[in-house]
N, C-alpha and C positions, 0 to 999 in steps of 0.2 A: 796662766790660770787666772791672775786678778782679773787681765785685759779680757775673758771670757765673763766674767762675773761683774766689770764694770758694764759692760756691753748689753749684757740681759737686763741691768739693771736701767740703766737707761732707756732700752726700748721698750719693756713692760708697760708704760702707762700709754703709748701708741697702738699696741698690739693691738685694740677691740678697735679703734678706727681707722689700721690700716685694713683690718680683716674686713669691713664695713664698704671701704673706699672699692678693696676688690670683688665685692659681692655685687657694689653700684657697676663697676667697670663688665665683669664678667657675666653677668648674670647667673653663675651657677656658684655655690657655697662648695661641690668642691674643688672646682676649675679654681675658686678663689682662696681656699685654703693652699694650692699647690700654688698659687700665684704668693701668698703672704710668705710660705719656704724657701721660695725662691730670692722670696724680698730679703729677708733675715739671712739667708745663705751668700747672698753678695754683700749687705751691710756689715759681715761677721768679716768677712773675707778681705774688708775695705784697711789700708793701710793707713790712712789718713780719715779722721771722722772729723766734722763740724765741732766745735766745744761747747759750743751758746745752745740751750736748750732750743728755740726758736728753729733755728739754722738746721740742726739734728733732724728734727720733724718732717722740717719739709726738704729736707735731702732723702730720707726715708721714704717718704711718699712720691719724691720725684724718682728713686730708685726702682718701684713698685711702677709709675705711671709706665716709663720706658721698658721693665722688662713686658707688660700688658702690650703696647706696642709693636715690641720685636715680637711677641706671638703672633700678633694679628697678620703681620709682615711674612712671617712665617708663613700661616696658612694660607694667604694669599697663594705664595709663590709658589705651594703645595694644588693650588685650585680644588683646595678641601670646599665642597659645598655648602653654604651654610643652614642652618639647623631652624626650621619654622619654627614659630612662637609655639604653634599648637604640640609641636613636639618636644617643648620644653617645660609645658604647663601637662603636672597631673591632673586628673580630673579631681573637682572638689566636691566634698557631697553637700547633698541639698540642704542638711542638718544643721550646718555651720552659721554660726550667730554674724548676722549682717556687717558689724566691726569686721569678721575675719574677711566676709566678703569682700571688702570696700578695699582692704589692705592690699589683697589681691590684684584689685583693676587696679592699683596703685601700682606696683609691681610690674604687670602684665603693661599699663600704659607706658611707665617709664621704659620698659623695652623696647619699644616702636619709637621711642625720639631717640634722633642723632645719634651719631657717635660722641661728637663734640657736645649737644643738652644733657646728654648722659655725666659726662666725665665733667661741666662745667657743676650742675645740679649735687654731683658727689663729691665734690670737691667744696661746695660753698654749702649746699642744707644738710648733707650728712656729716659729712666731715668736721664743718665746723671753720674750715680755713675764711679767714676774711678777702675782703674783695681783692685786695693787694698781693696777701699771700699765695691766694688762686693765681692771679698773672704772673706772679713769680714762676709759680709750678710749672705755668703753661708757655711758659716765654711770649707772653702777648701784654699789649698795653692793660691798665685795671679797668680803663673804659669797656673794650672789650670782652672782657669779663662780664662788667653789668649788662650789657645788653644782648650778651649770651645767656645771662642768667634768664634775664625779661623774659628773653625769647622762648626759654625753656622751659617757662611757669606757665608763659600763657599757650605753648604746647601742649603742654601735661593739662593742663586746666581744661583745652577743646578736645582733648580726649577723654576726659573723665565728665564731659557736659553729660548731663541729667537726659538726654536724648540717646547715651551709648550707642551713637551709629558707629562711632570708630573705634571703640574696645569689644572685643569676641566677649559674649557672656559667659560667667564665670561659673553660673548656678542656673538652671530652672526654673522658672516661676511657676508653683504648685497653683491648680486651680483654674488655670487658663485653658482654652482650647485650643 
């Protein structure tokens, strides 16, 4: 019982950015809640944990990256279809204060890059993990990291260019013909 109570206690201050990390990964809140049970049910499960707060963290999130992989693995080998943007996006109404809008093509853009801009992008601006930390995660040099990162800022950035030819619109523009 303590070993249940030291355990929650520890991973409590993770929880909102591993839930975070798999919302970046997945793109759906509750593919990514069943991804964060998953995560907690094997670090629960784990006989040996990291001691160093530092170490805990990013075994945690390296637990979460790999079971997101074996899904992916999975549905591959299943030849599950995969799921259009448009059928992932509800429709938004026209009402909504242009903040909400922009969040969106935020969103919506970040789902058209990569597998790897996705997972480098949540792993280093959401998450918070530094450049080091990231190539840990990822078993790659820290160099490539940054130039995964470059690469997926200035992705995201020609997706969100003020010309939107490569993000679907999100909203209507009232008033036009």
């Amino acid at each position: 019982m303590l070993t249940r109570t030291r355990f929650e206690t520890r991973f409590a201050p993770y929880q909102q950015r591993l839930f975070g990390f798999a919302v970046a990964m997945t793109g759906d809140r509750d593919r990514a809640r069943d991804l964060l049970h998953d995560c907690v049910a094997r670090a629960a499960a784990a006989r040996v944990r990291p001691a160093d707060e530092p170490a805990f963290r990013a075994w945690l999130f390296t637990i979460m990256r790999n079971l997101w992989i074996d899904q992916l693995r999975a549905e591959e080998r299943r030849s599950r279809a995969a799921e259009t943007l448009s059928d992932a996006m509800a429709p938004i109404p026209v009402s909504l204060e242009s903040m909400v809008v922009e969040t969106f093509a935020v969103r919506q853009a970040f789902e058209l890059l990569s597998h790897d801009h996705r997972e480098v992008l949540a792993l280093v601006d959401i998450s918070g993990f530094s450049y080091q930390e990231a190539a840990d995660l990822l078993s790659v040099p820290r160099g490539t990291v940054m130039s995964r990162i470059s690469r997926a800022r200035q992705a995201l950035a020609g997706l969100l260019a003020d010309d939107g030819s490569n993000v679907v619109p999100l909203a209507r523009k009232t008033g036009q013909a």
